[in-house]
N, C-alpha and C positions, 0 to 999 in steps of 0.2 A: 207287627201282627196284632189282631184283635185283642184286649181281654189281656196284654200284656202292659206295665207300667214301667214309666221310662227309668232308667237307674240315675238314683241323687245321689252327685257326687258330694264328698264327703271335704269337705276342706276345711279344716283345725281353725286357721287363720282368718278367714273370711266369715265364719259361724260366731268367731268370738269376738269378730269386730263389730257386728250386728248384734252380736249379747249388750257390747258394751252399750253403742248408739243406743238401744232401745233401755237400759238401765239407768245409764247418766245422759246420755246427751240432753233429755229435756229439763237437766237440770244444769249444767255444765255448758254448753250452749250458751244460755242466757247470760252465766256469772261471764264466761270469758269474752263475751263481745262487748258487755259493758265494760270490764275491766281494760278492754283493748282500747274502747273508746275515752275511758279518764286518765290513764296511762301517756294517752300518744299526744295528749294534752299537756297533761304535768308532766312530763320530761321536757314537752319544747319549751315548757317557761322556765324550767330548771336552768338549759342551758343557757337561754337568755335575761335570765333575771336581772343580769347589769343592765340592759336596754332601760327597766323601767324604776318604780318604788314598790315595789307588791314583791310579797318573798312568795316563793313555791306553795308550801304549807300553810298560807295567808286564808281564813275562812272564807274569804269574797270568791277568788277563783274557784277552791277545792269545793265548794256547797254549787256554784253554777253551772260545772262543769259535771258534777254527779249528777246533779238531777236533770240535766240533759242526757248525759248517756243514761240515763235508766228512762227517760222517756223514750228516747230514739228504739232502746233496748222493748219496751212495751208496746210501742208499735209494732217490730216486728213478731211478737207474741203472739197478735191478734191478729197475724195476715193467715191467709190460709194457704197450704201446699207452699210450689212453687215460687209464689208471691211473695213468701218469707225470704228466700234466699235472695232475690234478686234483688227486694227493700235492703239486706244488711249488706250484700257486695257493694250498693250504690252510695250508701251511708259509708263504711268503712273506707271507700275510694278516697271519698272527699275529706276524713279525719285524717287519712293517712297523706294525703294529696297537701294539705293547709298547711300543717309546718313546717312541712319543705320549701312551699311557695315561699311563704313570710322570710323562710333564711333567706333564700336565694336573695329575694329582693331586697332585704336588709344586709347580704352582702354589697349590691353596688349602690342602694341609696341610702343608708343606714337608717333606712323607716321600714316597717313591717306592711305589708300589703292593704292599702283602703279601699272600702268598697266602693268609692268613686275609681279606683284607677281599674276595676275590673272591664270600665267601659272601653280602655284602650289595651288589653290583655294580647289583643291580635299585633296590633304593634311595639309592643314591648318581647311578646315569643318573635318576632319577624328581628328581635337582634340579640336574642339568646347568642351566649357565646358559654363553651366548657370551661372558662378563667370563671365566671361567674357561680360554678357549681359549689369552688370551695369553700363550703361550708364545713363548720365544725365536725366531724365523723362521728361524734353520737348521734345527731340529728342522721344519720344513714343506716346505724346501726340497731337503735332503737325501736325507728322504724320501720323498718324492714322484721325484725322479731315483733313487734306487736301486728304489724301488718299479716303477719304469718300465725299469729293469736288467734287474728279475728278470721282467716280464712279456714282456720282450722274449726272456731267457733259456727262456721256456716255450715262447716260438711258435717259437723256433729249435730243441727240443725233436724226434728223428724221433720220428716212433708208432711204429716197428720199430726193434727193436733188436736185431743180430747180438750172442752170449754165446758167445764161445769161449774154451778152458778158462786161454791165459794173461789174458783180460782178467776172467775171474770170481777168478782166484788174485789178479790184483792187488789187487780190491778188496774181497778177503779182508783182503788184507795190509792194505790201509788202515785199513780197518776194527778189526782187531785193535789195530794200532799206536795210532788214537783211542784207542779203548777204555782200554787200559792206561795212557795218556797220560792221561786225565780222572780214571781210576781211581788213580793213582800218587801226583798231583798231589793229588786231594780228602783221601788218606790222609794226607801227607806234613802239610796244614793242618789238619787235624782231630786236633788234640791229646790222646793217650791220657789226660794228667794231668786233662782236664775234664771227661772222660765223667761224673765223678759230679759228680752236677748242682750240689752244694753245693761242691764243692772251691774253690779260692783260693790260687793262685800266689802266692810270697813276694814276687815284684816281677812287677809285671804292665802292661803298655803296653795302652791300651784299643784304642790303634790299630794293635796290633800285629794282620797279617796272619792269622796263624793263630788266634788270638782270635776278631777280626774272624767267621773263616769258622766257627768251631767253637760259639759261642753262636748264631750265624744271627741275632741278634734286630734289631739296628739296620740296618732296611733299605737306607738310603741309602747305609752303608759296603760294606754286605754284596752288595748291586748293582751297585756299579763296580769289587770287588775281583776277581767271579765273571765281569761279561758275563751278559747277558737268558740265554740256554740254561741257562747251567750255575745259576743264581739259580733258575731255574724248576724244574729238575731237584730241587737239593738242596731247596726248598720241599715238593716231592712229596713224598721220601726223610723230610723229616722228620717231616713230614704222618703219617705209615704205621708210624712207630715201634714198637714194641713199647712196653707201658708197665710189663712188670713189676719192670724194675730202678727204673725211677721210682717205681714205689708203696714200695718196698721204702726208697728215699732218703728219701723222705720223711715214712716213717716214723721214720725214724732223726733227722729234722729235728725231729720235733713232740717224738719224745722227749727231743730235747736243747733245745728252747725252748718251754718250759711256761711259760703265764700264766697269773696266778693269778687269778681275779674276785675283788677285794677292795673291799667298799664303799668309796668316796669319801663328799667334801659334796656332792657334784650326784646321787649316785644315789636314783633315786626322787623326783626333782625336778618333772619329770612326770608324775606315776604316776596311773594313770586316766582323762587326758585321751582326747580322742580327734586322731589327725594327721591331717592332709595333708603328702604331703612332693611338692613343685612342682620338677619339671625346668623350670630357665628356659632356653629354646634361645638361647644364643649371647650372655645376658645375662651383659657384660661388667663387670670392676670402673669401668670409666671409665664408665658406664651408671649405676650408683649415685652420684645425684646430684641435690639438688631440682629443678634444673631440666628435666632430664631424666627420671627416673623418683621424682616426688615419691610416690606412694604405698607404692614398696620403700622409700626411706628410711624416712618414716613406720615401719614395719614393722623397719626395723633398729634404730630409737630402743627399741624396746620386746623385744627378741630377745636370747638369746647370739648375741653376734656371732664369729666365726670369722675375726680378720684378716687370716691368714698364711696360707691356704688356697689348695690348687692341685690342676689336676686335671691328672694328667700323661697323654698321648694314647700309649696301645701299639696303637691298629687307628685307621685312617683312618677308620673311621665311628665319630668321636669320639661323635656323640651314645649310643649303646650301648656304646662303652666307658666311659663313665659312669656310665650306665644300670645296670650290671652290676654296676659298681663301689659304688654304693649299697646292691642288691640281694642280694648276694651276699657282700659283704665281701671280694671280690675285685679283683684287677687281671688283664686279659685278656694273654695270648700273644699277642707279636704275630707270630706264626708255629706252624704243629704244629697246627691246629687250623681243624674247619668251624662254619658253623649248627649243627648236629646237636649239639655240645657243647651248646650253651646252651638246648636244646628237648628230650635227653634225659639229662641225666645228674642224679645225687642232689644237689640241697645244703641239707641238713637245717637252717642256720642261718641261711636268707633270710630278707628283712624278711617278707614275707607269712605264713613259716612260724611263726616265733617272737610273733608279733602275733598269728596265728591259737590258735596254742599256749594265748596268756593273755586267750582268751574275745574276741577280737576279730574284725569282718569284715573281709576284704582284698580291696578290685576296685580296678582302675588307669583310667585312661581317657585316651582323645586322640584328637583330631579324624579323624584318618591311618584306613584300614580294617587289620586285624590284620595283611596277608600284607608291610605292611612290618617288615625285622626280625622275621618272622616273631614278632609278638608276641603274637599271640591264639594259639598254641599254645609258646612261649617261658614268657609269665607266667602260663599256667596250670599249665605246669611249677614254677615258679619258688614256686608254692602259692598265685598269686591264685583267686579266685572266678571271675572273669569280668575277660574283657578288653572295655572297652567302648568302641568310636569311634562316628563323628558318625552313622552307622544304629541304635546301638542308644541315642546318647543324645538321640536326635529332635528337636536343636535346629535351626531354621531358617536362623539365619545361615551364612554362606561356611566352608567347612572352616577354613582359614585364618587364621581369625582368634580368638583364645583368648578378647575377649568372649565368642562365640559360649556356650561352655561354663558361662556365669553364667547363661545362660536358664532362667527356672525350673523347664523341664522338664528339662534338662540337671543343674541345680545338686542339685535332689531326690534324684536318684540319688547324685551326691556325698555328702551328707552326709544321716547319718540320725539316727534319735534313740536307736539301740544304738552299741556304741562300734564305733568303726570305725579301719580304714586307708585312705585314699585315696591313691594316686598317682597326679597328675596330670602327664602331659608335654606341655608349651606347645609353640608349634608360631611363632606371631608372628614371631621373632628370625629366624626360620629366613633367610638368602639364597637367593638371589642380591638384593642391595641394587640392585635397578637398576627400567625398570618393566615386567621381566616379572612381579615382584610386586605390581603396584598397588594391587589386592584389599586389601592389608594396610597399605602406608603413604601412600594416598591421602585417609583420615580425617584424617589427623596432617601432611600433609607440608607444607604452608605454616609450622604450629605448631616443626614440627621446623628447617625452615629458619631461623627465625628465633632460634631457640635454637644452631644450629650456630656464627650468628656472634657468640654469648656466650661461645662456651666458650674461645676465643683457640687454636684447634685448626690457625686458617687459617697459624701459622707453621710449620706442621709437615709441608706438602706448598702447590705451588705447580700442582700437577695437577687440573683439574678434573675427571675421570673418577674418582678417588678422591673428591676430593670432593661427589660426587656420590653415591657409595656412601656414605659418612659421613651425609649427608644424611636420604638412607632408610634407615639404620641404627638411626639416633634414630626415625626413624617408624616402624620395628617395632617399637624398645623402650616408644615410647610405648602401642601395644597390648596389649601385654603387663601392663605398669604399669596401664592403663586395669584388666585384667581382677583386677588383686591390689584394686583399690580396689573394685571390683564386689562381688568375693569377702569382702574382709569388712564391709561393708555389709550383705548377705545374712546373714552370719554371725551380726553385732548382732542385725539385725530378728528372726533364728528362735530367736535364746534362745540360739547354742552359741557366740559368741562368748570367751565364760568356762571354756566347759570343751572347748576345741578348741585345737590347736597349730599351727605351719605351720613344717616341715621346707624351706626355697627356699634350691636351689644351683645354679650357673651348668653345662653341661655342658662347656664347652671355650669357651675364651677368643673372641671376635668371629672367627673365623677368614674368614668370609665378604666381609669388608673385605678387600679382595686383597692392599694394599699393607702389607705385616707390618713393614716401617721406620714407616708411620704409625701403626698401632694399639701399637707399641712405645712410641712418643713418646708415645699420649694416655695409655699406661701407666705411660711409668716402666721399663718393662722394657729388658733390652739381650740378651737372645736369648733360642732357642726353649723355654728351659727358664722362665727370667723371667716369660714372656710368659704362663702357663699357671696365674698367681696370677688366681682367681673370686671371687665371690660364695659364701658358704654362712655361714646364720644359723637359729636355730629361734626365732618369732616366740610370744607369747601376751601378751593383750592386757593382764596385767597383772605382765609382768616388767619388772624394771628393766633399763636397759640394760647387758651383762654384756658387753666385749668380751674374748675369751681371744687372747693374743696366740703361744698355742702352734704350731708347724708343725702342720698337718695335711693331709692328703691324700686325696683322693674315699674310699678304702678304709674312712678311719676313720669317716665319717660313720653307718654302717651299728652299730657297738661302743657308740660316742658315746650315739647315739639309744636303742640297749639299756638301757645307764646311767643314763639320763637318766628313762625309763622306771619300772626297777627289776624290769626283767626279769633274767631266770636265765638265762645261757647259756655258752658255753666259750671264752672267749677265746683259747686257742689255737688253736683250728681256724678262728680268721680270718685274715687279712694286717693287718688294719687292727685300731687300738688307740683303747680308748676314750681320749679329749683330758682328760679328767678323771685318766685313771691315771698312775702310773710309766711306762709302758710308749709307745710311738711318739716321736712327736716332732721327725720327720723325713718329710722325703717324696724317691719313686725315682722316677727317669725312665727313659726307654727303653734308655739306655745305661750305664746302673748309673751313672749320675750320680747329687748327693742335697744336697739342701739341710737341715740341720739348725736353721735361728734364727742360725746364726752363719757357717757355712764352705758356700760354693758349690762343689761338689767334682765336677768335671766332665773330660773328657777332655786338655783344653787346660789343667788346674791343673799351676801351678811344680813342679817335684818338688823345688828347693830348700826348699819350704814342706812337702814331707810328712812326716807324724808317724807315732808309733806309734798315735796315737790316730785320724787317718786314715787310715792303714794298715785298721786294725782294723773303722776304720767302715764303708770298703769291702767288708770280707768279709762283714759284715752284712749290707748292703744287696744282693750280691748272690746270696747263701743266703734272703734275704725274700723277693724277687723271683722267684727259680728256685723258689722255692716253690710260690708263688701263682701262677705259671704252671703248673707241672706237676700243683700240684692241680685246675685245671680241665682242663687236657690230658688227666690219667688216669684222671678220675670218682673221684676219690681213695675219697670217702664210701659208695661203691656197691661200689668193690671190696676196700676195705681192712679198714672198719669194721663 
């Protein structure tokens, strides 16, 4: 009816939740979305503080990590309406998202997430496995209550916001005051003396802070020294670099460390054969063993064998930092750097290119479709012919499983009767060891079980969940194994057993066994530098057994295989030396550690033991290293030469 007013209901609950919002929330709001954002911080480096040298309460982290969430916080101050809410859900996602990633992945690689490895994010989720979630239960608990802080902080959020001019000057001021606070602090650790990439302090502490921040490269130090923001920030900043003082350093590097190509006894040792060089995924040295993979050994009896051999991991997607490392003669940045490195830039000394060079064909192949690790346009970069997985090699059997690839419509493509290159990368070894891969160790897993309790492995964990994964670990490598003994079988029957090679290296140590106290034990090894000694031999079926007991490291394999060869190429414009020369002899890990055959020369080494001649070997190793990362960083060969 006209002239009549509708009746207001009267609701206690609903009037006084609107008293509240309109009372506090434009103040309470703000404090608890910041607080949610330095909170979800400092607890994940609480619980991870062993990872690195920075304690929780350490000023570096606590000052970078506030003055980011009070910036991120004053952003959303100044959005209007709507805008507000949607800025803090997207922010809060990603604070509450980051220290979960880093666990996760600091469960199976024991590195915290770099921003290089975000280029391969898609293939790394394509093998999520629920083994991988167990991480520590505050990191869930935590999270989930602050996560619930700050969602709480957005509904107390008003959609209207009054701007008058002392409340915009305020949070000018605050603003400004961050600013120059992250900007004072980043300068203050960012040491003029290292800007040149090759430089080398007369005493230098690895764990020293400003170190730490000014190389970026060892992620797990470099993350809890910074706080998730300011880690993510400086990853950009370094990301965007300029590169032409780089190119210029490292011109001055090649000029000052010239190798010479001088024949050896092994050059030309080779020479005319045709390869296969075999990525064994996750085939470990405790894996090389008759019981276990009777057909590699077989194969090692008759190879140079590679004893001392280690693949050390700079990007979490250890299988392509391997990959690369064969390929390229390089070792990957693990920071400064996307995909788009590895799919456009020049590298005139890849295996494909210099095999192509001396009348040979080069196609790769594997089960996987190209768009992982963007490899079907990567290695035709890289100077393959053709990148070929399970569509183009029309074999029947399950992606999954590296028999499949022996089928003889699959193997034809392999090998032909001009000389070729083949690269093959196995896929079998792959994890998650549990049975979301059955596919793969259900041929093998009764055979495998019964082998696990031969190996006398069971004093070395009293967990069955582990041993569990151990179990199906063997029945992957059993696949695998199955597929080397296929391959040369095949080999025999078509005549090229005699004049064909076989290049097989491990890509990164069993990492998928979750529990790295146990695969240490089946190793031998005593941390994560140890732990990272593989497989790599070059097989032909009528060598004698040759084992070299020199260090070598994934880089060299690529120099090696040259020599072996009796190909022509520049050894200095690689990182990696051939095994046969003067030259290597050593291998780097991520934190300018280095094993030599004799001295483990690592962050936690005596300084009562340091020499002039470790002194010395430190500046080596990390003038090699800054090398061979800035030369893929800066497209060295494209812009210099």
């Amino acid at each position: 009816m006209s002239g009549q007013t509708k009746p207001i209901k009267s609701v206690k609950g609903a009037s006084g939740w609107r008293l509240f919002k309109e009372r506090f929330g434009v103040f309470l709001s703000p404090f608890l979305f910041m607080l949610s954002l330095f909170l979800l911080d400092f607890l994940f480096r609480a619980v991870y503080q062993d990872a690195g040298v920075t304690a929780p309460f350490d000023l570096v982290p606590v000052s970078f990590t506030l003055c980011w969430s009070a910036l991120l916080t004053v952003a959303a101050l100044l959005l209007p309406g709507v805008f507000k809410k949607i800025w803090m859900g997207i922010v809060l996602f990603v604070a509450s998202f980051l220290p979960l990633a880093h666990a996760v992945i600091f469960k199976v690689t024991g590195s915290f997430l770099a921003f290089s490895d975000l280029a391969f994010a898609e293939d790394g989720m394509s093998f999520l496995s629920v083994t991988y979630l167990a991480i520590p239960w505050q990191m869930y608990v935590w999270s989930a209550l602050l996560a619930a802080t700050g969602v709480f902080a957005i509904v107390l959020a008003p959609k209207k916001q009054r701007y008058s001019l002392p409340k915009i000057l305020s949070l000018c001021a605050v603003t400004a005051a961050c600013v120059s606070t992250i900007a004072l602090q980043g300068s203050a650790l960012d040491l003029p003396e290292m800007q040149d990439s090759f430089s080398w302090l007369d005493t230098c502490d690895p764990n020293d802070p400003d170190l730490i921040y000014t190389d970026f490269t060892n992620a797990n130090k470099a993350l809890l020294l910074c706080g998730n923001p300011q880690y993510v920030f400086r990853s950009v900043v370094k990301q965007f670099n300029g590169t032409g003082e780089m190119v210029e350093s490292l011109q001055n590097y090649y000029a000052e460390n010239v190798k010479e190509l001088v024949p050896n006894d092994m050059t030309g040792h080779f020479a005319g054969k045709n390869v296969i060089c075999i990525l064994g995924e996750s085939i470990d040295t405790w894996m090389a063993n008759e019981a276990i993979m009777p057909n590699l050994c077989e194969m090692q009896k008759h190879s140079i064998d590679f004893t001392d051999h280690y693949t050390p991991l700079f990007l979490s997607a250890a299988t392509f930092n391997t990959e690369c490392a064969l390929n390229l003669g390089f070792y990957l940045p693990a920071s400064g750097t996307t995909a788009r490195t590895y799919a456009v830039n020049l590298y005139p000394q890849s295996l494909p290119r210099v095999f192509r060079d001396n009348g040979y064909t080069a196609n790769s192949y594997h089960q996987l479709a190209g768009r992982y690790y963007n490899r079907d346009v990567v290695h035709l970069t890289w100077g393959y012919e053709s990148y070929n997985d399970r569509e183009v090699l029309g074999f029947s059997g399950h992606k999954y499983l590296d028999t499949s690839l022996m089928e003889p419509v699959s193997y034809q493509k392999i090998v032909h009767d001009e000389p070729f290159l083949s690269f093959i990368i196995t896929y079998s070894g792959h994890g998650p060891y549990t049975d979301a891969t059955r596919v793969i160790s259900d041929p093998h897993i009764e055979e495998a079980a019964r082998i696990a309790e031969t190996t006398g492995a069971r004093a070395f964990t009293e967990d069955e969940g582990t041993w569990s994964q151990y179990v199906h670990a063997i029945a992957h490598a059993r696949e695998t194994d199955d597929m080397l003994g296929k391959l040369l079988e095949n080999l025999e029957a078509d005549g090229h057993s005699k004049d064909t090679v076989i290049l097989f290296f491990g890509d990164h140590y069993c990492k998928y066994l979750t529990d790295t106290d146990f695969v240490m034990a089946l190793k031998g090894a005593w941390d994560e530098r140890s732990i990272c000694r593989t497989p790599f031999f070059i097989y032909s079926c009528d060598q004698a057994y040759t084992p070299v007991s020199k260090v070598t490291g994934s880089a060299d394999m690529l120099p090696t295989l040259f020599n072996l060869m009796g190909f022509s190429y520049d050894p200095t414009y690689l990182a990696g030396s051939d095994a046969f020369s003067d030259y290597g002899g050593f291998v780097a890990f991520r934190d300018y550690s280095w094993y030599d055959g004799e001295t483990w020369w690592t962050p936690e080494f005596d300084p009562a033991l340091e020499t002039s001649l470790t002194r010395e070997m430190c500046r080596k190793v990390r003038a090699y290293l800054n090398a061979s990362w800035d030369t893929v960083r800066s497209n060295y060969f494209a812009v210099a030469r």
